[in-house]
Structure formats: C-alpha cells, structure tokens
C-alpha positions as CSV (number, residue, x, y, z in Angstrom):
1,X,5.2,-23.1,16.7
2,X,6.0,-20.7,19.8
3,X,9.7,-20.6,20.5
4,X,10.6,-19.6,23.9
5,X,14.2,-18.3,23.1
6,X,15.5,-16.3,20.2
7,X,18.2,-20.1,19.7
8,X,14.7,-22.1,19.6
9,X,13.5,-20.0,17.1
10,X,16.5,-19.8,14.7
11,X,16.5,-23.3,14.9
12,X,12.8,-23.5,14.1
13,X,13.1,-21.6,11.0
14,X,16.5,-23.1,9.9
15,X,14.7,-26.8,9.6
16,X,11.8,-25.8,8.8
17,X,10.4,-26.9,4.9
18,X,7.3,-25.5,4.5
19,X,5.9,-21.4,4.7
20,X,5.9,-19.9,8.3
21,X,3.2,-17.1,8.9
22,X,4.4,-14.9,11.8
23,X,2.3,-13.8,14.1
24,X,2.4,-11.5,17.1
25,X,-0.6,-10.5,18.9
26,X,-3.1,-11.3,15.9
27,X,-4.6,-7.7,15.8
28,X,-3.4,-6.6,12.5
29,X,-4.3,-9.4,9.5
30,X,-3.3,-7.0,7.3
31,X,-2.1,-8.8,4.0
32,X,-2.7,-12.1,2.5
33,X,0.0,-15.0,3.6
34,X,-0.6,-19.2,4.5
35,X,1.4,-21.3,6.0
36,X,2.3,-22.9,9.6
37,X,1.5,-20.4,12.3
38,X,5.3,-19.1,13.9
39,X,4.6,-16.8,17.1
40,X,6.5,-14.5,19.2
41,X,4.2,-14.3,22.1
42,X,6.4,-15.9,24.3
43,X,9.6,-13.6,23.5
44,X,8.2,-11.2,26.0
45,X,9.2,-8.8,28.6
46,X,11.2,-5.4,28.9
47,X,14.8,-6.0,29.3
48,X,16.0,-2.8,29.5
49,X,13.9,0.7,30.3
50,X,16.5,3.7,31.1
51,X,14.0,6.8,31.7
52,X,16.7,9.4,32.0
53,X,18.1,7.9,28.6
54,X,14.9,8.1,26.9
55,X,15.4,4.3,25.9
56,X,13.3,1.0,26.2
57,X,14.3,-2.8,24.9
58,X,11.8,-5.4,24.7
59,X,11.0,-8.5,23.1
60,X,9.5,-8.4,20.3
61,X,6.0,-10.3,21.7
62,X,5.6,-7.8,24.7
63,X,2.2,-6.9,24.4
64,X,1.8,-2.6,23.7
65,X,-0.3,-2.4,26.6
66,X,3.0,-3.2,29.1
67,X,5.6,-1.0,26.8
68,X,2.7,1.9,27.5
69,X,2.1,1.0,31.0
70,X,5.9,1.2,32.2
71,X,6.1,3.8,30.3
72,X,3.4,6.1,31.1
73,X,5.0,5.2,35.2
74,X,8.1,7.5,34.0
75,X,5.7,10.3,32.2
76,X,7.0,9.1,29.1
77,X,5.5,7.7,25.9
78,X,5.5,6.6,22.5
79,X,5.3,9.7,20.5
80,X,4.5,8.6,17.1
81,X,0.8,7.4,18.7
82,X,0.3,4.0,17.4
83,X,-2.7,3.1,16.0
84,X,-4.9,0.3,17.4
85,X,-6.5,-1.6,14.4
86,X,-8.9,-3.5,16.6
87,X,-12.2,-2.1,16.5
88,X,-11.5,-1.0,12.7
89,X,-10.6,-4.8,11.8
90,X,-12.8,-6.5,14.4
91,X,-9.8,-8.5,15.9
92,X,-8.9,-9.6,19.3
93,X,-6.0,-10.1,21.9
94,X,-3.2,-8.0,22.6
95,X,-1.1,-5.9,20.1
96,X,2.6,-6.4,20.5
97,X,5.9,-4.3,19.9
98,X,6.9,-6.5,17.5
99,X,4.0,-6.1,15.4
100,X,4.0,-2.5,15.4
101,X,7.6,-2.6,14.2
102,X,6.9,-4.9,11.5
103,X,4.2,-2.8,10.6
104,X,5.4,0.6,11.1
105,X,2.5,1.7,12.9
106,X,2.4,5.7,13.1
107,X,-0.6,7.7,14.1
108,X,-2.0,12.0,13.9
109,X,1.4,12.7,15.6
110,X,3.9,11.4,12.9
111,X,3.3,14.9,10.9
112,X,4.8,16.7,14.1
113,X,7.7,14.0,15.4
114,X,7.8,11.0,12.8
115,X,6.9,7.5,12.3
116,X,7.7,4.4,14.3
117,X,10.9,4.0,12.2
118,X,12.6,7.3,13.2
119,X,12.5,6.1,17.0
120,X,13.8,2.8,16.4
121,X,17.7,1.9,17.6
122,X,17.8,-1.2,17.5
123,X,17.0,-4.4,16.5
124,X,17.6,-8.6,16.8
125,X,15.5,-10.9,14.4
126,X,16.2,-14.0,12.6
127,X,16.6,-14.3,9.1
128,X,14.9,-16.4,6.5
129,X,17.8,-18.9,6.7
130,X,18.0,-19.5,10.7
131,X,20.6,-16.9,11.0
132,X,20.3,-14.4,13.7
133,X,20.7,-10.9,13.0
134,X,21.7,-8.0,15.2
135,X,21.4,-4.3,13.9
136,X,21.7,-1.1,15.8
137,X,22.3,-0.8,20.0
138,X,20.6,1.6,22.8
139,X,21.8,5.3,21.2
140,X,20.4,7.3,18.0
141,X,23.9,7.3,16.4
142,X,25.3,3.7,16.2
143,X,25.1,2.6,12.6
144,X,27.8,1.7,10.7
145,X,27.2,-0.3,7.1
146,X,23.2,-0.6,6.1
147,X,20.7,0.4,8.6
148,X,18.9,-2.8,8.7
149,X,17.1,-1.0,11.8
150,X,14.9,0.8,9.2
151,X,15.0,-1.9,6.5
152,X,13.2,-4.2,8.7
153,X,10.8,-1.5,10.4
154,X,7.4,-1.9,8.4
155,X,8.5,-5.0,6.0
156,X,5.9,-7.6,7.5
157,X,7.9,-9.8,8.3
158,X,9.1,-11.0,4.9
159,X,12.9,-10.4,6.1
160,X,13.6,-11.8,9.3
161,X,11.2,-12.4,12.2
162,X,12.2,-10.0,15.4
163,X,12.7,-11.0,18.5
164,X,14.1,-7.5,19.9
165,X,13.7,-4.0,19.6
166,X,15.2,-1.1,21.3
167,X,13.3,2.4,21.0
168,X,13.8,5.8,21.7
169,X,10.7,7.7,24.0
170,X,10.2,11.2,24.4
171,X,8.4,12.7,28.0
172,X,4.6,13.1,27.7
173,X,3.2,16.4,27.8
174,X,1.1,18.3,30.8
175,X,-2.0,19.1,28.3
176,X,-3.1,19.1,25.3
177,X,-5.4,21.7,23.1
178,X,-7.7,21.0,20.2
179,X,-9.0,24.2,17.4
180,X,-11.3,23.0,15.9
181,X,-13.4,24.6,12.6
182,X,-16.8,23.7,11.3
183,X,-18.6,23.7,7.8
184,X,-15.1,23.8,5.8
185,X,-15.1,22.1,2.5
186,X,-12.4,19.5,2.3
187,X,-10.3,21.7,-0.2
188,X,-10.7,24.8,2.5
189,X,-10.0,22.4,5.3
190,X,-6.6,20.9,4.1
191,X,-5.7,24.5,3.2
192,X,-6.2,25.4,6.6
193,X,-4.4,22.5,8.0
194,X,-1.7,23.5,6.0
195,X,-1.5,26.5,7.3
196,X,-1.7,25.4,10.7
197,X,1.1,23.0,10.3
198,X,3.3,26.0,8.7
199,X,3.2,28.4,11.6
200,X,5.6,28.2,14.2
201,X,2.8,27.4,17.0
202,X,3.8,23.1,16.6
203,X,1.0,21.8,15.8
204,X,0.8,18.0,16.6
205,X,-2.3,16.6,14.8
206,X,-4.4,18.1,11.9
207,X,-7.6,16.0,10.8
208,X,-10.5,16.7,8.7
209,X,-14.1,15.3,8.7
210,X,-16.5,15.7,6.1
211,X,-19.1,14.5,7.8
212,X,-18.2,13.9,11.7
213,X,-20.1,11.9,13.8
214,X,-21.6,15.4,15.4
215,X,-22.7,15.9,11.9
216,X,-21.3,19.0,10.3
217,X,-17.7,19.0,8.8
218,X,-15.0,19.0,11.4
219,X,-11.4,20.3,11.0
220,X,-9.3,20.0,14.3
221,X,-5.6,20.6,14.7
222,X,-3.9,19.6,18.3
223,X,-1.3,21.6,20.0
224,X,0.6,19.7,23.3
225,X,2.5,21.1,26.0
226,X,2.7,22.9,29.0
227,X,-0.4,24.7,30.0
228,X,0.2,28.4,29.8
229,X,2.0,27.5,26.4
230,X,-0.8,25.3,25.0
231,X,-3.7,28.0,25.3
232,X,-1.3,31.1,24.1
233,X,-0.6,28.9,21.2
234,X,-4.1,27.7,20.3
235,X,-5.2,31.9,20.5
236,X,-2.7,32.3,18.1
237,X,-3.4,29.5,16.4
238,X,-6.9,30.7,15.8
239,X,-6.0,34.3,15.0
240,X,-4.0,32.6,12.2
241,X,-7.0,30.9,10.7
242,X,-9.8,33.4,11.0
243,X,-10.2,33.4,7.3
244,X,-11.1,30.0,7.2
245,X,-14.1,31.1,9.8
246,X,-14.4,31.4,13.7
247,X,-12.7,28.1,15.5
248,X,-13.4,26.9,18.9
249,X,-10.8,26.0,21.0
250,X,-10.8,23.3,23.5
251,X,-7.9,23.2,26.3
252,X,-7.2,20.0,28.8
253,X,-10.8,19.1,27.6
254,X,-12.1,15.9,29.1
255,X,-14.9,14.7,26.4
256,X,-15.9,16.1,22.8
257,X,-13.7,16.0,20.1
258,X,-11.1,18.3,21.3
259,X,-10.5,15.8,24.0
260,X,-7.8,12.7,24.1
261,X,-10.6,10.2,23.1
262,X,-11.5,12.4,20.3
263,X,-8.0,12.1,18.7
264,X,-7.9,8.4,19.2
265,X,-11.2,8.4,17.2
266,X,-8.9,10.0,14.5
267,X,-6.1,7.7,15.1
268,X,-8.1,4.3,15.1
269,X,-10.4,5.8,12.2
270,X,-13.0,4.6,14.7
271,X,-15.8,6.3,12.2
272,X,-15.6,3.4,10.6
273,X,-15.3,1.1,12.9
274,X,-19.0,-0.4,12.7
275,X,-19.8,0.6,8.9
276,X,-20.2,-2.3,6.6
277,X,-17.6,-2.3,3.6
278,X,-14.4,-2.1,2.6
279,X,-11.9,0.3,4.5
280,X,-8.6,1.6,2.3
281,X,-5.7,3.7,3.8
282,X,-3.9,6.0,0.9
283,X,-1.0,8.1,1.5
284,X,-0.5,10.8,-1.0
285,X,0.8,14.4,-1.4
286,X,-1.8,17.2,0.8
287,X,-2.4,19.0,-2.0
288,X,-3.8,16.4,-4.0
289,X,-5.6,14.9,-1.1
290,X,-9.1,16.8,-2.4
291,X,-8.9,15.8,-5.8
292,X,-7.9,12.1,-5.0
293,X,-11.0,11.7,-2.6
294,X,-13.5,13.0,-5.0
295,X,-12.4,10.7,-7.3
296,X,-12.3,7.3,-5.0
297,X,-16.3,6.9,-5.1
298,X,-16.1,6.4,-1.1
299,X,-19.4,6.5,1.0
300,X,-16.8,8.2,3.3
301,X,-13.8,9.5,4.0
302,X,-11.6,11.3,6.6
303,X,-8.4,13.1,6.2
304,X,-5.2,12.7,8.9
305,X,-1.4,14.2,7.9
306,X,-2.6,17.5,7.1
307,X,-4.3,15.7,4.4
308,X,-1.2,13.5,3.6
309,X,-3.9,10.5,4.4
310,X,-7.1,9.7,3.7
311,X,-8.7,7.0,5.2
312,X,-12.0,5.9,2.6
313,X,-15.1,3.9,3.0
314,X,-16.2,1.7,0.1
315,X,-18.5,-0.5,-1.4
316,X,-17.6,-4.6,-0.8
317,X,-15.3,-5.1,-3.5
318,X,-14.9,-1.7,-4.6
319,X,-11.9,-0.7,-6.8
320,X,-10.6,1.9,-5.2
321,X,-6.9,2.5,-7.2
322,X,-8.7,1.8,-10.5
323,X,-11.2,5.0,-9.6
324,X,-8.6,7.0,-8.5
325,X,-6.0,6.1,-11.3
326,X,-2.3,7.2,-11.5
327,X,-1.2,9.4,-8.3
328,X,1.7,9.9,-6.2
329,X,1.0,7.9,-3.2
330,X,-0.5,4.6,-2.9
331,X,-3.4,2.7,-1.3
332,X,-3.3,0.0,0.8
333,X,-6.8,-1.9,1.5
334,X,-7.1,-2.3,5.2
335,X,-10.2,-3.7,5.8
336,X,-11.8,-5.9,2.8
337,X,-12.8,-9.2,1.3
338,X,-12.7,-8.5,-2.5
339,X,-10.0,-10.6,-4.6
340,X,-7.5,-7.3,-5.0
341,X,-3.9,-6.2,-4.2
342,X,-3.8,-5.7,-0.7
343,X,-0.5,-3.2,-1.1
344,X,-0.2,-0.9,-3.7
345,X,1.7,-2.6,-7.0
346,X,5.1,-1.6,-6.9
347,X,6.5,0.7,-9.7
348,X,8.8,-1.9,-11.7
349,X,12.7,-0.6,-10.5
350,X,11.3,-1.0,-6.5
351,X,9.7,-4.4,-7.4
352,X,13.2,-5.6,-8.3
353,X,15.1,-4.1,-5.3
354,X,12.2,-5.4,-3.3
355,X,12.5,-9.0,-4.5
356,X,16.8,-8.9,-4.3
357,X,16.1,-7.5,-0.9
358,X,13.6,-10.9,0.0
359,X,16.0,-13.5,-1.6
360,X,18.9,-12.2,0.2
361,X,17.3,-12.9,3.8
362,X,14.9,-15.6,2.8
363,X,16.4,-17.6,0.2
364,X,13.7,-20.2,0.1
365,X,10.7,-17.4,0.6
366,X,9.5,-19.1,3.5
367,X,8.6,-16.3,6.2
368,X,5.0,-14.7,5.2
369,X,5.2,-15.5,1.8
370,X,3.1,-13.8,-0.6
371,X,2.0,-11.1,2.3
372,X,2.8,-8.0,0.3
373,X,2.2,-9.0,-3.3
C-alpha cells in the first residue's frame, strides 16, 4: 500500500481490516510490529521552504537527504543533528522526514538547542480511524487546545500516520572547534563535561570514550560559531578544565576526531557499527551515568548528553535493564535479536495514559500495533 495523496491514504486506513505497519524510508526497524506494509514514500516533496522565516514544510516521505540539501543551499540546517541509524542497524534506502518525526530523532547537539520535537510547528497525519488531522501552522506560537504537534513527535506511528510536517531551521555556523581530553576515567570525564556544559562558553556537544577507536579514553566537547569566537572560546574553554589535565584543541579541523566526521562517529555511535551484539540506547540523569554503566555488563560503551546517554555494547541476548536494575531513565534496545522489551516498561500511571491516548486515535489498534510494547 503506497497512497499517492493524503485523501488516498485516509481512505486506505479507514477500510482497511487488518494491522498496517508504516513505513517510511525503512532505515530505522526499531520496535517489533506485523501487519500489511503502509508507505509514505510517495508523499514527497518540499512545499514550502521560507529561508528568511527560518521555516520548511514537507511531506512526510521526503527523503532527509533533500530537506538537508535545500537546506544547506540557504546556509541553514537542522540543528538538533539527526542521527543516521544505518550503518549502526545495517539497513538501507533513504531516511525520510517523516521517520525522523515519528521517531524523534536528536543527535550531540540536543544538550545545546533541543530535540526534533522543540523545532516542530506543524503537522497533518491521519488518524487510526481515516480521519485526517491537522495540528499546528508555519510560526512557533500557534497552538491553541492540545499540542498534538509534540504528541505525535516520537510516538512511532501508533497515533496517526503523517503526511506533513512543518519545521523550524536555524542558520549553520562558519566553524566549528573540538577540546578534547585524554586518559580521563568515565566519572572524571562526565565531571568535566559537566563543567564544560555549565560555563558560559556554549558548548554544543560533550562525548566521552572509554576506549576510542585511537585507543586511549577520549572526552571531546564542541563549540560552533564564528571563527574568532570559536577559538577564544575553546582557550577558555580549556583554561576551565585544566584540572581535569592538558586538552588539545582542534579548530575548523578537517580529519581526526575534532573534525565534523568525528562528531558524526559520535552521533551515529559508528564504534559500534561493525561489532557483533546487541546495541542499547539508555537515557538517564549525568550524574548517574558512571554508576549505571558499570553496572550494564557491556563489552562497551560511550557516553553523549554530557553523560545524559550512554550508548552500550552487549552480549546477544544480554539483559541489559535486569543488570542495571531500577534507575531514572530507561533503555531502549536498538540493535538486537533476543526475545526482550524493545522500549523500556512503562511505569503503571503512563501505561494507562499511554493506552487512553492509543484508543482515542486508533480505536481498533490497527497502525503499528504492538511496536512499543
């Protein structure tokens, strides 16, 4: 089933009697759902892109690569740095807005500017019962009544299927600066990235590797901007940590891990990429972060967020919540073929909002049913 027009597709799911399992561009299988395959691909294209209003619309199957393309034309960009699951997953094709949205894919730079769900302004989708929905418009200040605009930003589907988004871009930036510390233990390290991401210097990334792929511990923490800004920044920056030890600093850097490819390595938790096992994404409070990993019985890890997540390496089949036991966060298993909860059990009093929320805009549980249970 590939609707060509938001109409075809509300009268696709209206009539249909059996489970639908949305798909976009086929890059993210994250989550556990059967049924007939429903896919946006062909509600594609940008409708709308106003540079001086910082504003794009676009159907929900345009393929990332276009959005970033017409985009990066202007000097513009996403700035919440999505994250590109296919050489962590092993998947092919294109990734699409749509399934970015539905996921709420946020990369290093959320800690600095937020998540895919605080750029969003809009949205159209269909509802479980054929009924089309439109929420939001083209400004940051439009809502009135329940901001379905968020609502439906990272639910996977389960409460309409989009057809349109409308985002809100920010300008790129003329360079970029990595410090970067070696040897620190993780607790050391997230202490330092907390201080980084206290000071007034704006820190835009702050990652730590226990073991990097140039062997010793890495901590790195990005600062963006205009040139002269960037490297009085990063001194200061460095002055700041020198009790942590001597960092290196790396300005408009073209290769190592101060450079741009280095930070996608961290955002793509590309370390991984060709390690066999299972792969697990947990979100949890910075200053836990150390305790939490030591406890996960990973063969690796690597911290983004300041240490607000930790991206772990397992064993096949590993049990990953059960070793860490009861936290403030959760876990989600990204990667990983053992016969466990993909998303984290919800605590009882969400389940039942959750499940309200669900047989309000699916009634008959049709639209990727079972995907985040």
């Amino acid at each position: 089933m590939t609707p060509s027009t938001e109409a075809e597709l509300a009268e696709m799911i209206a009539t249909s009697d059996e489970p639908l399992r949305i798909k976009g561009g086929g890059t993210r299988p994250i989550g556990r759902t059967e049924g007939q395959e429903l896919s946006t691909a062909k509600l594609s294209g940008i409708s709308l892109y106003e540079p001086g209003a910082l504003t794009i619309v676009a159907g929900s199957g345009t393929p990332l690569s276009e959005v970033e393309a017409a985009l990066a034309a202007e000097n513009q960009r996403l700035a919440f740095e999505p994250m590109d699951h296919r050489p962590l997953l092993g998947t092919t094709g294109a990734p699409t807005l749509g399934g970015m949205v539905a996921a709420n894919i946020s990369g290093p730079r959320r800690i600095a500017v937020g998540a895919c769900r605080d750029f969003m302004l809009g949205v159209r989708c269909v509802d479980g019962a054929g009924t089309i929905i439109k929420n939001g418009g083209r400004v940051m200040k439009n809502v009135t009544g329940y901001d379905l605009v968020k609502l439906m930003t990272g639910s996977y589907g389960t409460l309409g299927v989009l057809t349109e988004v409308s985002l809100k871009v920010l300008p790129d930036v003329e360079t970029m600066g990595t410090v970067m510390l070696h040897g620190l233990r993780d607790d050391r390290a997230i202490a330092a990235l907390s201080a980084a991401l206290g000071s007034p210097f704006e820190a835009t990334g702050a990652a730590h590797f226990p073991k990097s792929k140039f062997g010793e511990p890495l901590t790195m923490i990005r600062i963006e901007g205009f040139e002269t800004s960037v490297k009085y920044r990063a001194e200061k920056l460095r002055d700041l940590l020198k009790n942590y030890g001597d960092a290196e600093i790396a300005v408009g850097a073209t290769e190592g891990p101060g450079a741009a490819e280095g930070w996608k390595w961290v955002r793509d938790a590309a370390a991984f990429t060709d390690q066999p096992g299972d792969v697990w994404r947990v979100s949890c409070k910075p200053s836990d972060a150390a305790g939490i990993a030591a406890r996960m019985g990973a063969k690796a890890v690597q911290y983004d967020w300041g240490g607000g997540l930790i991206w772990a390496l397992t064993e096949a089949g590993h049990d990953l919540r059960a070793a860490i036991g009861a936290f403030d966060g959760h876990a989600t298993l990204i990667r990983g073929t053992a016969d466990l909860p993909v998303f984290h059990p919800e605590a009882p009093a969400l389940a039942a909002i959750t499940s309200g929320l669900r047989a309000k805009f699916d009634p008959r549980g049709i639209l990727n049913p079972g995907i985040m249970t």
